[in-house]
C-alpha positions in Angstrom: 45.7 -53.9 8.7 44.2 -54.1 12.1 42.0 -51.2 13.3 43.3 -51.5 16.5 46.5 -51.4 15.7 48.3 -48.0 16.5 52.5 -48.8 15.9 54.1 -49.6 13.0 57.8 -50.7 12.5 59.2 -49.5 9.1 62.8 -51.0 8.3 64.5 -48.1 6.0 62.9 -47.0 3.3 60.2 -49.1 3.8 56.8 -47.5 3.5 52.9 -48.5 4.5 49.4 -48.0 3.4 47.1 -46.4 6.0 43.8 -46.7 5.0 41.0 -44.2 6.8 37.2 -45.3 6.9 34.7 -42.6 7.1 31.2 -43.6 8.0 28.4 -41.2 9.3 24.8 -41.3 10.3 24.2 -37.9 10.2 24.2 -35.4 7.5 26.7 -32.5 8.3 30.6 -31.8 7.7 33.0 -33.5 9.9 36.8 -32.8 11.3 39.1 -35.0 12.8 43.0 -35.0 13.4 45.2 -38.1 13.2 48.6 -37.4 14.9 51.7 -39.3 14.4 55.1 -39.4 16.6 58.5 -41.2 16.0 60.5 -42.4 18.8 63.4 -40.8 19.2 61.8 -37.6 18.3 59.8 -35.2 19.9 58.0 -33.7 16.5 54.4 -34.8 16.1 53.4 -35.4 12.9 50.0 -34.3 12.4 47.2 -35.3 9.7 44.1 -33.4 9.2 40.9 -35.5 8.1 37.7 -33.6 6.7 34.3 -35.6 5.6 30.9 -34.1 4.7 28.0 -36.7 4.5 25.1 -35.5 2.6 22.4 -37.2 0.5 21.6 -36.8 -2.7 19.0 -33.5 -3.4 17.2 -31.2 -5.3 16.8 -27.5 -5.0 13.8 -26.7 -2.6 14.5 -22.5 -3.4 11.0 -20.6 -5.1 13.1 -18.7 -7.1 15.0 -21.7 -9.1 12.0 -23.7 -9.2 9.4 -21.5 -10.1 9.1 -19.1 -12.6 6.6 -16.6 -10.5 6.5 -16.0 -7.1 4.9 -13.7 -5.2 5.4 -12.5 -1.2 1.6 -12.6 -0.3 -1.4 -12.5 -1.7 -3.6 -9.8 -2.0 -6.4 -9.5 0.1 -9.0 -9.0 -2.7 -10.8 -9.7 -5.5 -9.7 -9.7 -8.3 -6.6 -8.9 -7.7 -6.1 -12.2 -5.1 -6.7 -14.4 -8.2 -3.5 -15.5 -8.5 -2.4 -17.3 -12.1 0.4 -19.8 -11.8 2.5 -18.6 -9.1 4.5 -19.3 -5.7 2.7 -17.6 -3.0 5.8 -17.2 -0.2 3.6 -16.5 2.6 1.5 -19.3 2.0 4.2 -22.0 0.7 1.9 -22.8 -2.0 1.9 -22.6 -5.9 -1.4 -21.5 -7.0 -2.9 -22.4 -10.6 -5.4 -20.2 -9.9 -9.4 -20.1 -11.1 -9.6 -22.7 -14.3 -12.6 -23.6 -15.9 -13.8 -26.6 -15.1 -14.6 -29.6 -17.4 -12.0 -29.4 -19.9 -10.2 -32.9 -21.2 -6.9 -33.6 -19.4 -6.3 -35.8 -22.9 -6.0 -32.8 -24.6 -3.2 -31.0 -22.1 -0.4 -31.1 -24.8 -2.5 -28.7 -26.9 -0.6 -25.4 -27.1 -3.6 -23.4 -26.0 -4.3 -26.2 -23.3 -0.9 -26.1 -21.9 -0.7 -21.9 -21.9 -4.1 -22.0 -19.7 -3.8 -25.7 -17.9 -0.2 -26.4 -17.8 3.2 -25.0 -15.9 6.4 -26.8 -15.5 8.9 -26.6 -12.2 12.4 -26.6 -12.5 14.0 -29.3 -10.9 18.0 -28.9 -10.4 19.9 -31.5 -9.1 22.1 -29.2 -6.3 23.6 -31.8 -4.4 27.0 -33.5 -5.0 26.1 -37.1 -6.5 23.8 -38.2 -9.2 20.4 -39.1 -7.9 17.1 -40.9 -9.3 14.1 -39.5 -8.3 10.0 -40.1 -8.4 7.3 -37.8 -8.4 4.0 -38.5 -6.9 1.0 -36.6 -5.8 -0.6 -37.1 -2.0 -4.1 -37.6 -3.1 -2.9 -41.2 -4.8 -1.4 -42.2 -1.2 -3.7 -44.1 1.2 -6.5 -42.1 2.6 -5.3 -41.8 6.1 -2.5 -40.6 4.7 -3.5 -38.0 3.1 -5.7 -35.0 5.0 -7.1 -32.0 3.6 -6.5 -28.9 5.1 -9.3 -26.7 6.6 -9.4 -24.2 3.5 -8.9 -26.9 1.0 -10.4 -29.8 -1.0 -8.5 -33.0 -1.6 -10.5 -35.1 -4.1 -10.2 -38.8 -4.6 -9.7 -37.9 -8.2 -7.0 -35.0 -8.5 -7.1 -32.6 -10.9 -3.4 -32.5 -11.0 -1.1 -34.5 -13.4 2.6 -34.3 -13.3 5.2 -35.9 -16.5 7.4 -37.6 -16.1 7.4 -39.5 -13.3 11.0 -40.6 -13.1 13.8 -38.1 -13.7 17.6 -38.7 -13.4 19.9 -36.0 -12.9 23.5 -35.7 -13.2 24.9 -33.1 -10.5 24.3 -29.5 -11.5 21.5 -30.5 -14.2 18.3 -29.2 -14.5 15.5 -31.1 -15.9 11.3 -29.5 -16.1 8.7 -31.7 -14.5 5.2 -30.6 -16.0 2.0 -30.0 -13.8 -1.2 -29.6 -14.9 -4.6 -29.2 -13.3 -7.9 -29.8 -14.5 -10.7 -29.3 -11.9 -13.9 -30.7 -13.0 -16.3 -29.0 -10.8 -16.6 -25.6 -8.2 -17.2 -26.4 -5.1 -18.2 -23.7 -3.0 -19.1 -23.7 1.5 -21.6 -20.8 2.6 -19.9 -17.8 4.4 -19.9 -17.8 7.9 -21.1 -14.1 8.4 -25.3 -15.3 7.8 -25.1 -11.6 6.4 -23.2 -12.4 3.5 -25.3 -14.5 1.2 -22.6 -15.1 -1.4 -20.8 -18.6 -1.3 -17.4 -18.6 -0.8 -15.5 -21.0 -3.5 -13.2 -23.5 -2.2 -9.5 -24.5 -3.9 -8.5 -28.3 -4.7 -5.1 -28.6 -2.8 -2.5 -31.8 -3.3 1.2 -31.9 -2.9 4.0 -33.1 -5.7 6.0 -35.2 -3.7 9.8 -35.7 -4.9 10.9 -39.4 -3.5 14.9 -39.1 -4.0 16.8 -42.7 -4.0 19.1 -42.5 -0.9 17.5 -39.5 0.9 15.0 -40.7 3.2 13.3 -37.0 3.5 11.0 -36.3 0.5 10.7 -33.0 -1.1 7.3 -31.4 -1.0 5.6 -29.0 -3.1 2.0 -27.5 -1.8 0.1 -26.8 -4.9 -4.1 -25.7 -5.7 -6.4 -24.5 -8.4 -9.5 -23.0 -7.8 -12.4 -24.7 -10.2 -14.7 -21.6 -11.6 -17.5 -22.0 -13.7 -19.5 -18.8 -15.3 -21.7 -17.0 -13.1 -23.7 -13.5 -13.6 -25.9 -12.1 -11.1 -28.4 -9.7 -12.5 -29.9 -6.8 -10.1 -33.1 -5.0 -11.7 -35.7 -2.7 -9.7 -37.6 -5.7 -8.4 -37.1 -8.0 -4.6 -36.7 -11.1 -7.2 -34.3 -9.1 -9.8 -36.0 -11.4 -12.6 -37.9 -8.9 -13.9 -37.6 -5.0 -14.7 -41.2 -2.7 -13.6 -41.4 0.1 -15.7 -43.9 2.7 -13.7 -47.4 4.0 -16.0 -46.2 5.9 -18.4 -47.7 8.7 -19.7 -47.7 8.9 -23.3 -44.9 10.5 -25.4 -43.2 10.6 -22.5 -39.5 8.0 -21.6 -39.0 5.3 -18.9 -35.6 4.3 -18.2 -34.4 1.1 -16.4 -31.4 -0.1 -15.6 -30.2 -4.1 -15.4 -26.7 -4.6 -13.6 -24.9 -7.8 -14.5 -22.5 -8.7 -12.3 -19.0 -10.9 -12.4 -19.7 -13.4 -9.4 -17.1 -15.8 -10.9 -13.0 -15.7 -10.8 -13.0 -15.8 -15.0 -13.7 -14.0 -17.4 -16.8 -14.5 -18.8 -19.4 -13.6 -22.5 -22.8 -12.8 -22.0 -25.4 -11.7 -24.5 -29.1 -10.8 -24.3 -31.4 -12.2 -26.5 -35.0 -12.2 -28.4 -34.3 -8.3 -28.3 -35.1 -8.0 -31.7 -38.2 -9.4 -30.8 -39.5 -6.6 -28.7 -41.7 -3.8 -30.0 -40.3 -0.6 -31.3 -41.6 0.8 -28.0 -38.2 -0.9 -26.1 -34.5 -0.3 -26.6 -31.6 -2.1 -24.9 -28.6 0.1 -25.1 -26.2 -2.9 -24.7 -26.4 -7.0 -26.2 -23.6 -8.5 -25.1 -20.2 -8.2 -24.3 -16.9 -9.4 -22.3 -17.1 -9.3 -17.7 -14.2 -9.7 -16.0 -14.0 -10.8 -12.6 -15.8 -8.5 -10.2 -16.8 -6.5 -12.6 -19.7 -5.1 -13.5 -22.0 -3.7 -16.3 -25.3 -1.5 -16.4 -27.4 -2.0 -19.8 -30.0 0.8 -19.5 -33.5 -0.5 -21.4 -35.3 2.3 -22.3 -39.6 2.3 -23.1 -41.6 5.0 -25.1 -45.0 5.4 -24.6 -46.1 5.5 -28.1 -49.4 4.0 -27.8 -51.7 3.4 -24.5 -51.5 -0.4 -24.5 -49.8 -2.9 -21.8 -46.8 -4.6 -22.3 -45.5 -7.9 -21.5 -42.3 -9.3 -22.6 -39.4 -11.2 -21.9 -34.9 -11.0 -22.7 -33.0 -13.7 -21.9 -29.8 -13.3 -20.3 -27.0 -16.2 -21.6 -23.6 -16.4 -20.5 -20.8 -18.8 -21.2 -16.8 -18.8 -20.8 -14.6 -17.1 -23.3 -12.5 -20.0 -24.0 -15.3 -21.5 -26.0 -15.6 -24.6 -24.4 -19.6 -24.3 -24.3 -19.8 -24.1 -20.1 -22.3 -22.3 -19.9 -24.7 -20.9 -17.1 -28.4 -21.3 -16.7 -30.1 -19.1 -19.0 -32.0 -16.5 -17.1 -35.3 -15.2 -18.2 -35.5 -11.3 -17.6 -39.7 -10.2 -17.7 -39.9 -6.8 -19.2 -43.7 -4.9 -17.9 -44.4 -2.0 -18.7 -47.9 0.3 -19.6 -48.4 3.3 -22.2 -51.8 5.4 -21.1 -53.2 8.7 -22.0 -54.9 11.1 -19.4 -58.8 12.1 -21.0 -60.5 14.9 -20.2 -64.0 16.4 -20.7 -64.2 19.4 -23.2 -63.9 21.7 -20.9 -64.6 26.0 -20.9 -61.2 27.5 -21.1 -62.7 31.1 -21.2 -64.3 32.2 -18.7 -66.5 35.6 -18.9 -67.4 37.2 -16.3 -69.0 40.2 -18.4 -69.7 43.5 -16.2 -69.0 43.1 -12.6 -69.7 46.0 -9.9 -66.7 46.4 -7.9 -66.7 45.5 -4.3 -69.3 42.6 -5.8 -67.9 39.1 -6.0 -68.9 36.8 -9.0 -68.5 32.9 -9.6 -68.0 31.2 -12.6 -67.7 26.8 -12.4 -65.4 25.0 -14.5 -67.4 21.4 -14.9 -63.7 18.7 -14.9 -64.2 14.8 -15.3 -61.5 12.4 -15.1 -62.7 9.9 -18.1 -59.3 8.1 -18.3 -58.3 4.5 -16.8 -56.5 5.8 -13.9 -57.0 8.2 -10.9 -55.1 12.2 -11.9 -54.5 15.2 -9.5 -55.1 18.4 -10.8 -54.0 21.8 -9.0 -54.2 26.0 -10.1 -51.5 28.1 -10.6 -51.0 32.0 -10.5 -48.0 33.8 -10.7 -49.3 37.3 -10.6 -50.0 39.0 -7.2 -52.7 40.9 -8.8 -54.5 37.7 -10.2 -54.6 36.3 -6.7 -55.9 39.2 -5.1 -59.1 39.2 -7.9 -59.5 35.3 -8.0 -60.0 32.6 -5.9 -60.6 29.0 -7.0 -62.2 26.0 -4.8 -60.9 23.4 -4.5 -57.0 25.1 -5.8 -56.0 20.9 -6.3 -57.9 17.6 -5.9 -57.8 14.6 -7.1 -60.0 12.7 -9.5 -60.6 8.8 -9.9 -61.7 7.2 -12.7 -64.8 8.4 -14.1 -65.1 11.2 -11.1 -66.5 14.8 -11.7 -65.6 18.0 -9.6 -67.3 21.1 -10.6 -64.2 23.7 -9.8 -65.9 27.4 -8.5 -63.9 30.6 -9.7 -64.4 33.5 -7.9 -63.9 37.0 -9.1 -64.2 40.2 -6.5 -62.3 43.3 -7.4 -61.6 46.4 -5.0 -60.9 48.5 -7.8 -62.0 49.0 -11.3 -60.9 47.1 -13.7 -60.8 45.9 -17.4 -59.5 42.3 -17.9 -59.3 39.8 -20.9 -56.8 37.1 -21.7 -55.9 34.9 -24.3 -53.9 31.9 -24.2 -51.0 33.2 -24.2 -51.1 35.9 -21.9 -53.2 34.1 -18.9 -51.9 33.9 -15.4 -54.4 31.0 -14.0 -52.9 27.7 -15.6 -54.4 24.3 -14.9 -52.0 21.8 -14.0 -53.1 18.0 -14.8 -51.3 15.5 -13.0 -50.6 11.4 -13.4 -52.5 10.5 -10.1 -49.6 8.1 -8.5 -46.4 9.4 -9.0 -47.4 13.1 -9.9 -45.8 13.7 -13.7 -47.1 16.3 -15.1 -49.1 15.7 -18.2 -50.1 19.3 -19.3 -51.0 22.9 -18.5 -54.1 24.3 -19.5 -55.0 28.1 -19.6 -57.7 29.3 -18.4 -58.6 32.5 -20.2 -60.9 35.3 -18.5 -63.0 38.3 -19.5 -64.0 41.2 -16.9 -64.9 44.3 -16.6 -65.2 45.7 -13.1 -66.7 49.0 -12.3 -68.8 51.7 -9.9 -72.4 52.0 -9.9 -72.9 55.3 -12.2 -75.7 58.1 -11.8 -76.5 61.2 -13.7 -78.8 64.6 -12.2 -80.8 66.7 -14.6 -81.1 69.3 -14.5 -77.7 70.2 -13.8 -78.9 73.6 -12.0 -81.7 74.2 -9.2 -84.9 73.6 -10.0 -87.6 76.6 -8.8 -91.0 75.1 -8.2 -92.2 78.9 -8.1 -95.3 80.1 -5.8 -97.5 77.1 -4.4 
């Protein structure tokens, strides 16, 4: 029939096809109504028309096609290291960290797939059967495809998709696999020149769903961040490669600590060895063991003077992933120094004997003290009794004595009263107090024993009665 044509003339009972073309450009429903009238009659017939032009498509909601998603991503390490999931306020899936190097080959290993491998759901929600094909951006042409400002896109991505192809009936749902496989770590330095840590950058592509007859492809952002093992290792030293023990005096304990810290986002092993090597004057309280991210660990080493000798040694700090694929990180050599010395000491008078002293007299005794050690000591005199300090006085009451040095120490005794004295070893007040001459431990107490007896000038008058010279 002619579209132009609007009247018809039907003998009786003679009917006519009417055929009704709908053709659209845009997407969207459509209403229009076709009204019919017979002469003769004033009763319009009328004929609704409804079309809905739509092409064919696939679900873009998080929630059918991913099986995590999260509203935003914490602010923090470690809990911002996200592990396969849709990240709403960023439109991105994120693989998360993955160590780097593994073999893509091997992605249909079961343990391969659970760390390496995810799947989207893609559901055909549209009302005809489509064909569609999957691509990534990074295999476009390069001016097609820029990298954002936070991300990486390689020429090589570390992303893999199967299949391809996919047909879907209407209503079906079908699993497109993704994989990633970084290969390296890249990292850019922190903007704040304060912050000396680098800051790791993510590898960021986009599956691309090309669906015959729809001209608007169906984007999915997606990333992985590429983490190799890393443990930083604080000790007491600027270069933290080595741990200091101060002198130590003998039979006495030095502890250090070493803190090993997480600087990666996975999990890492590490162990210390060649400590069985060290001399039985060393213990490490920790060898190895499991760091998460972030986290970190304090293995207290531990050296007892047992012999005056000086010590040089080394531990080596290895650490490696936990997933056993031999990434490792530079082994780092930890320099263990440390020095065992005794304090020597003239044989020196601990008793000192004043004998008779007349009260009101003063009366000075020397104490002959000579540092014959390596290294410089203090010394100083203590009394705890008000009564001893009253009687004695000691010059110099500390000092200090360098190597091969000599002081001849002057005790003075002067009593206002009389008195009988003695002390043993026990019982004496005026201790001796050697000390390690830089950092002032305290390496013993020496008595110093005394004997006095202070008294009056005594007289006696004979005869006791007068004395009568008689007549002269």
């Amino acid at each position: 029939m002619n579209q132009k044509q609007t009247r018809w003339i039907l003998d009786p009972k003679e009917s006519k096809k009417l055929y009704v073309k709908f053709f659209s450009k845009k997407v969207g429903d459509f209403n229009q109504i076709l009204e019919f009238e017979i002469v003769g009659s004033y009763r319009p017939f009328r004929l609704n028309l409804h079309g809905t032009c739509v092409f064919p498509m696939i679900s873009t909601n998080p929630r059918n096609v991913f099986l995590s998603q999260k509203r935003i991503r914490p602010p923090t390490a470690p809990e911002s290291y996200l592990s396969k999931c849709y990240v709403n306020s960023e439109g991105t899936f994120d693989f998360g960290p993955l160590l780097i190097k593994k073999d893509p080959e091997k992605r249909n290993d079961e343990l391969v797939k659970k760390m390496n491998g995810t799947f989207f759901q893609i559901t055909n929600n549209g009302r005809y059967k489509l064909d569609a094909n999957f691509l990534l951006k990074s295999s476009l042409p390069l001016e097609e495809r820029l990298a954002g400002d936070e991300g990486i896109l390689p020429d090589k991505s570390p992303f893999i998709m199967e299949p391809q192809e996919m047909t879907l009936a209407v209503g079906e749902t079908k699993n497109l696999n993704v994989y990633a496989f970084p290969q390296d770590a890249p990292t850019k330095n922190a903007e704040d020149p304060t912050n000396l840590t680098p800051i790791q950058l993510p590898f960021q592509d986009q599956v691309i769903a090309l669906i015959k007859d729809n001209p608007n492809p169906v984007i999915f952002p997606v990333q992985c961040l590429g983490a190799k093992p890393i443990v930083s290792v604080t000790t007491n030293t600027e270069n933290n490669d080595k741990i200091t023990f101060e002198r130590t005096l003998l039979t006495l304990v030095n502890e250090k600590t070493i803190k090993l810290k997480n600087e990666c986002a996975i999990p890492v092993k590490w162990r210390l060895t060649g400590v069985d090597k060290l001399p039985e004057e060393f213990e490490v309280s920790l060898t190895e063991g499991r760091l998460e991210p972030t986290k970190v660990v304090e293995v207290n080493v531990t050296f007892k003077a047992m012999m005056e000798k000086k010590f040089a040694e080394n531990i080596v700090l290895e650490v490696e992933d936990v997933e056993d694929y031999g990434i490792k990180q530079d082994n780092k050599v930890i320099a263990l120094e440390a020095e065992a010395f005794k304090i020597s000491l003239n044989e020196m008078t601990q008793e000192l004997d004043f004998e008779a002293v007349r009260v009101g007299e003063p009366k000075i005794l020397s104490i002959p003290l000579k540092n014959q050690g390596m290294y410089p000591i203090k010394f100083n005199f203590s009394m705890n009794k008000e009564s001893t300090k009253e009687c004695f006085v000691i010059e110099p009451q500390e000092d200090r004595l360098e190597p091969g040095q000599e002081r001849d120490i002057k005790v003075k005794f002067l009593s206002k009263k009389e008195m009988k004295l003695r002390t043993s070893t026990g019982t004496s007040d005026i201790m001796l107090n050697i000390l390690e001459g830089e950092y002032n431990v305290k390496f013993n107490s020496i008595p110093i024993c005394v004997s006095v007896n202070a008294v009056f000038s005594k007289y006696s008058i004979s005869p006791l009665r007068n004395i009568n010279f008689g007549p002269m």
